[in-house]
C-alpha angles and dihedrals in degrees: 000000000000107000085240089064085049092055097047091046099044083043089051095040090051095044087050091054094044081058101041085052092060078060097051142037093000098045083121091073091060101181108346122095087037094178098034094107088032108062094051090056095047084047085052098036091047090052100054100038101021123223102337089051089042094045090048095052090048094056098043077057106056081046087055103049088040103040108023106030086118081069092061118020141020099240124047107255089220104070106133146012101278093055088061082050091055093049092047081054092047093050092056096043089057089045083060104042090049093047094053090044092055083049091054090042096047092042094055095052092053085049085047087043091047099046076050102071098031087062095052090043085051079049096050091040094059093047103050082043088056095045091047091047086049098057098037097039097042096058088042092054084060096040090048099043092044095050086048097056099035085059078061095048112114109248103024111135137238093255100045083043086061087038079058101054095037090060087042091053103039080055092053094052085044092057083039086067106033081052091049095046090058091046086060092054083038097055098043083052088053091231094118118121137198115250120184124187132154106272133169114264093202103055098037089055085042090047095057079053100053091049098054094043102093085056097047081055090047099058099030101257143142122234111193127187115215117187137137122256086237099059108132116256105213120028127161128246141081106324094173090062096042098054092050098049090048085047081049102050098035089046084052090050092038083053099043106049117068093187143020111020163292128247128209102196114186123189139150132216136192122278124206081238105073079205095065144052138188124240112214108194117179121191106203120190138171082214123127106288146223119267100221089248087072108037093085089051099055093074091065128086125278100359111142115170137225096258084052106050096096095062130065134252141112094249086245112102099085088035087065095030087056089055094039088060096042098052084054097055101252139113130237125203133173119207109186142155122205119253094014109062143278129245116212103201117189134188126199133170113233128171130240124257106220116212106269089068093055101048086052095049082054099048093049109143121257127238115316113245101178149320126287129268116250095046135116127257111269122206116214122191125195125207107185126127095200106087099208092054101054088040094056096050092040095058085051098052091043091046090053090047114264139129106256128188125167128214112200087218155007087271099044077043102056090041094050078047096064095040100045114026107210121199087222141036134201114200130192109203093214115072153139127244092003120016120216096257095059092045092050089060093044092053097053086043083060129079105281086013092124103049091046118092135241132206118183115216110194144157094220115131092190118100092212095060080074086068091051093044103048083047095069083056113267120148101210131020122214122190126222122275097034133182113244087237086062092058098049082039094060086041092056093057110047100033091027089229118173123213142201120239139217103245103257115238125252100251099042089111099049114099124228125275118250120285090228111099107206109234093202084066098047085049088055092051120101108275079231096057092045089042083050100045090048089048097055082036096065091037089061097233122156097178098055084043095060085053101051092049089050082061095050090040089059081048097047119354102200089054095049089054096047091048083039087058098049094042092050088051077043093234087156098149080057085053102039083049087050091055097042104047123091106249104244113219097225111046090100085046095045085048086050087045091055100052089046091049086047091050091043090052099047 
């Protein structure tokens, strides 16, 4: 029935009932309060069919009271002039009414019509997000796990070894940042979420300074740590989050001082929790400052301000930082003056890590090297279509001693299923023909379906697709790119496997020494062993490099193993720099002045 035939019948059936009600029960009032039953049904009727439904029922109405009163009282209710008047007033009211009502209704369509298409451009949003994390996570997971076989392989040497880490951790900072990039779209969508875990302080805070290094060379600067020797190795929060926020401020303050430094400051205070604990990093810089007009702008999108204009940027990174801080429950504030620097200081809660954890953390087993003797054969099917992927995982299970086969898609899956009945199945989400999903239902529909297990490998980066996943009927679900551990781990649960482990060495557990070379102690080293060392340096050769440091490390230990550090991640131009520059007196005092500037400003 057409929308304009509901609104006429629904405008005559109320006007009808405010007339039925003069007969009864209101027949007392005979002919006063003419409009008493009338204006509640043009109010109802506006409302639901806007002006034309509320001008109707106030028409049928004025008809009613003029032409059919007999019908419903003893006496006309039109008997004077002031009744006319009345009526003229009625007509108006119910012109408004119905005016206003047609403003509400088409107000809220265009609010239907506008959640509407938020809604499709949220759809559109997440699906271009998942098909973006599916081609950039699935090559890395190649590139990642390949890397990661070939630094175990016999006769590399120590040069193609470094080569290898340098490309695994140039991936992983790649991934850092793919992964970063879809949190911002995430984050803008709402749709960011809070995961704690326990993490290492120290190398996350050594790791934003590894990655800014090559900068800080760039321009000239220094980039000092400063953190106590009692700062707490394992807390628990959102380390993800954390690191990105700390990249984010010390690349701003790289970007912004042209000379002098930055300073990264980590400390820790008391909560009211003893369970808890609050981390304080300041990012102090000698950079160009922040007139205080526009330190409460730089936290919104987009803002970039006039000192700032020369340099690029899509005005974004405090913005995200600033949420970031604040889902996790901290506080971020800046405190700067123009032409002499600016000083970024963030709070954020963590949680403690007892004792238990971190002994576990210590004792986690090293790299698997094969299964234990005494166990049944496992057979392991791969369904996978990229090549590089199911090679890669291929070559992993073989190596650790189980029966592989690999399936191209969900189809060629379900039917080696039935031929060959694994014990185990890996399954990718994303495929051709039948995805993973499909052929995860088909196979528990199947004889033994139900007993065998499921692990889902996808590239999703949403949380929510997990929900999604485990519903088609998979037991475990693995993300790309994953870490070889995570594979025997999930193994291991499900099959209860036990491996065999390489023996870990005696100094795993021990963290890197700190990434800032003492220029007293390069000033107290023989002038042939710095003449040496620069020379090497400027060659290029690691090899001699390596020599010449084994020699420093017999003289002072702590100095070998930090040169030792920058020359295996081959920062020579931070090392050359290092040799070459005149060791100030007061670096260690200016360290100790900042702290007590930070504590005098708390």
């Amino acid at each position: 029935m057409p929308w304009k035939i509901h609104r006429f019948i629904v405008a005559t059936a109320l006007v009808a009932l405010a007339a039925v009600l003069r007969i009864w029960p209101l027949q007392v009032l005979g002919s006063i309060l003419v409009w008493l039953t009338f204006y509640p049904a043009v109010m109802v009727a506006a409302i639901y069919g806007g002006l034309s439904s509320g001008l109707l029922s106030t028409g049928l109405a004025c008809l009613t009271v003029i032409f059919l009163w007999p019908l419903l009282v003893t006496q006309p209710f039109i008997k004077s002039l002031a009744d006319w008047l009345g009526l003229a007033i009625f007509v108006l009211t119910g012109m408004l009414i119905s005016s206003v009502a047609e403003a509400m209704l088409r107000a809220n369509a265009r609010a239907k019509r506008a959640q509407e298409q938020a809604e499709a451009s949220n759809k559109a949003k997440s699906t271009f997000l998942a098909n973006m994390s599916h081609e950039l996570r699935t090559p890395l997971n190649a590139i990642l796990g390949f890397s990661n076989l070939m630094r175990y392989s016999a006769g590399l040497s120590d040069d193609q070894r470094q080569t290898l880490d340098l490309i695994n951790r140039s991936g992983e900072h790649l991934l850092s940042l793919i992964n970063d990039v879809l949190d911002m779209a995430k984050v803008e969508a709402g749709r960011i979420s809070v995961d704690n875990a326990p993490f290492n302080l120290r190398e996350l805070t050594q790791d934003v300074i590894d990655l800014n290094r090559v900068r800080v060379e760039e321009k000239g600067l220094q980039l000092l740590l400063d953190q106590p020797a009692d700062l707490p190795r394992l807390v628990d929060g959102d380390a993800a989050k954390l690191r990105q926020s700390l990249i984010n401020l010390v690349g701003n303050a790289i970007k912004y001082t042209a000379q002098g430094q930055v300073i990264l400051h980590v400390s820790t205070r008391p909560d009211d929790d003893p369970q808890r604990l609050w981390l304080i990093f300041v990012v102090e810089d000698t950079g160009v400052g922040i007139a205080a007009p526009d330190q409460a702008r730089i936290f919104e999108p987009f803002v970039q301000l006039s000192q700032y204009t020369l340099q690029k940027g899509t005005g974004l990174g405090l913005t995200i930082t600033r949420r970031y801080i604040e889902l996790i429950g901290g506080s971020i504030t800046v405190d700067s003056v123009p032409g002499q620097g600016s000083r970024f200081r963030m709070e954020i809660p963590v949680g403690r890590v007892d004792a238990a954890i971190i002994d576990a953390v210590s004792r986690r087993p090293a790299r698997v090297i094969g299964l234990e003797p005494g166990q049944p054969e496992f057979r392991i099917l791969i369904v996978e279509d990229q090549e590089e992927n199911w090679l890669l995982l291929q070559r992993l299970l073989e190596g650790a001693g189980f029966t592989v086969r690999v399936a191209e898609n969900g189809l060629l899956g379900v039917e080696a299923f039935q031929v060959w009945q694994p014990h185990f199945i890996w399954m990718d989400v994303r495929m051709p023909v039948m995805d993973g999903l499909e052929a995860a239902r088909q196979i528990r529909a199947l004889k033994d379906g139900a007993t065998v297990k499921i692990a889902a490998l996808t590239a999703s980066v949403f949380k929510e697709e997990r929900d999604r996943i485990m519903a088609a009927g998979m037991d475990d679900f693995i993300r790309k790119p994953y870490q070889m551990q995570e594979i025997f781990d999930c193994l291991t649960r499900h099959l209860g496997v036990r491996f065999l482990h390489e023996e870990p060495e005696a100094n795993a557990d021990v963290l890197a020494p700190t990434a800032n070379i003492s220029l007293e102690d390069l000033a107290d080293l023989p002038q042939q062993l710095r003449q040496l060392l620069s020379a090497a340096l400027i060659r290029l050769d690691p090899a001699q490099v390596t020599a010449i440091i084994h020699q420093i490390t017999d003289i002072n230990k702590s100095l070998g193993d930090t040169l030792a550090y920058h020359a295996d991640r081959l920062a020579y131009t931070t090392l050359l720099r290092s040799l070459n520059a005149d060791p100030p007196d007061t670096t260690g005092k200016r360290i100790d002045e900042h702290r007590n500037d930070l504590d005098c400003r708390r």
